[in-house]
C-alpha positions in Angstrom: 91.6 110.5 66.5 91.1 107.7 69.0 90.4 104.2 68.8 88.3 102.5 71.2 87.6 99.1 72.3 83.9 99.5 70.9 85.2 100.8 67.5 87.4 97.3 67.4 84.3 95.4 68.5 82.2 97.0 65.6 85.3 96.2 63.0 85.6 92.8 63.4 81.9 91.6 64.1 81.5 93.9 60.9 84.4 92.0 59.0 83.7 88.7 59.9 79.8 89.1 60.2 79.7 87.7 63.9 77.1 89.3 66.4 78.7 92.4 68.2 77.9 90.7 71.6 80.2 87.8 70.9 83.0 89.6 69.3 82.7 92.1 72.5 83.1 88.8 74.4 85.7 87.1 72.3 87.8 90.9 72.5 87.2 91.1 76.7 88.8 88.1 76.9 91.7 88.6 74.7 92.1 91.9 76.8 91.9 90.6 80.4 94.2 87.5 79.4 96.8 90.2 78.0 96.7 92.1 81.7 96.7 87.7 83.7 99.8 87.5 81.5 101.3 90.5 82.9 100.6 90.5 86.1 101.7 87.1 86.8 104.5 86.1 83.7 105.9 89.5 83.2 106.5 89.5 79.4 103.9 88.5 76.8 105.2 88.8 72.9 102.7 88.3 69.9 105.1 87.8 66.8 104.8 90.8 64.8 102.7 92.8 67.0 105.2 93.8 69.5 106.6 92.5 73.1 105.1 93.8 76.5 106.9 93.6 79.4 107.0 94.2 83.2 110.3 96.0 84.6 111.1 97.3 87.8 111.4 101.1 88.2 114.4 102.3 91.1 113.4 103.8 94.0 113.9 107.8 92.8 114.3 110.9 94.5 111.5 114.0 93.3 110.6 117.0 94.0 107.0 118.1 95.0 106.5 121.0 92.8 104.3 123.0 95.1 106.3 123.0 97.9 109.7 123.0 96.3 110.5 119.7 99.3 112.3 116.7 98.1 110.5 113.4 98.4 111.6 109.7 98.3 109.4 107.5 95.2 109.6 104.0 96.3 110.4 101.4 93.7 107.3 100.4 91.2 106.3 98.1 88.1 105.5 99.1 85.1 104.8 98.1 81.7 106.7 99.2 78.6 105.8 97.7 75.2 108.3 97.2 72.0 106.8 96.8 68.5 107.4 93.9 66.9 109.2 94.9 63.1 105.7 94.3 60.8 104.2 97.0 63.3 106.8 99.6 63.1 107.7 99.1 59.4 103.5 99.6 59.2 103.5 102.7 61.6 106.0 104.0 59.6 105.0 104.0 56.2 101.7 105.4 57.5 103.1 108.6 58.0 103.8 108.6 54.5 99.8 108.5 53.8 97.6 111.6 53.9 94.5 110.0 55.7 94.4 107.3 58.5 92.8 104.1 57.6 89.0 104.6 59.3 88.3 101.4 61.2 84.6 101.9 61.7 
């Protein structure tokens, strides 16, 4: 199953009994200050949540698979993310439950 933004919305305005326009607000902005970070600092770590990062993929050289001809990928950013220890040691014991926790 997948999570949405709207399903996060729904949890916390639920949780906190705040208008789901506000939250929807309060969660946009969270969002689009996660993707200024990145764009413009290149790392952004929230302590026990995890560390995202910008790196710098090489220049490559591929294949295209229909034609079978090599082909030159030119260098590109990307983001990778780490979890932070509370998330993984979270993750991981959720394995060990039978049903996920149901956020809506």
């Amino acid at each position: 199953m997948s999570v949405t933004k709207k399903d996060i919305v729904k949890h916390i305005a639920k949780k906190y009994d705040l208008p789901q326009g506000d939250t929807k607000n309060v969660v946009q902005e969270f969002l689009d200050t996660v993707i200024h970070t990145l764009a413009t600092e290149e790392r952004l770590e929230l302590r026990d949540f995890g560390i995202f990062q910008v790196k710098q993929r090489a220049r490559r050289k591929a294949r295209n698979p229909k034609t079978g001809r090599e082909v030159s990928v030119p260098p590109r950013k990307v983001v990778t993310f780490k979890p932070g220890k509370q998330m993984a040691e979270q993750v991981r014991d959720a394995q060990d439950r039978e049903e996920p926790e149901d956020l809506g």
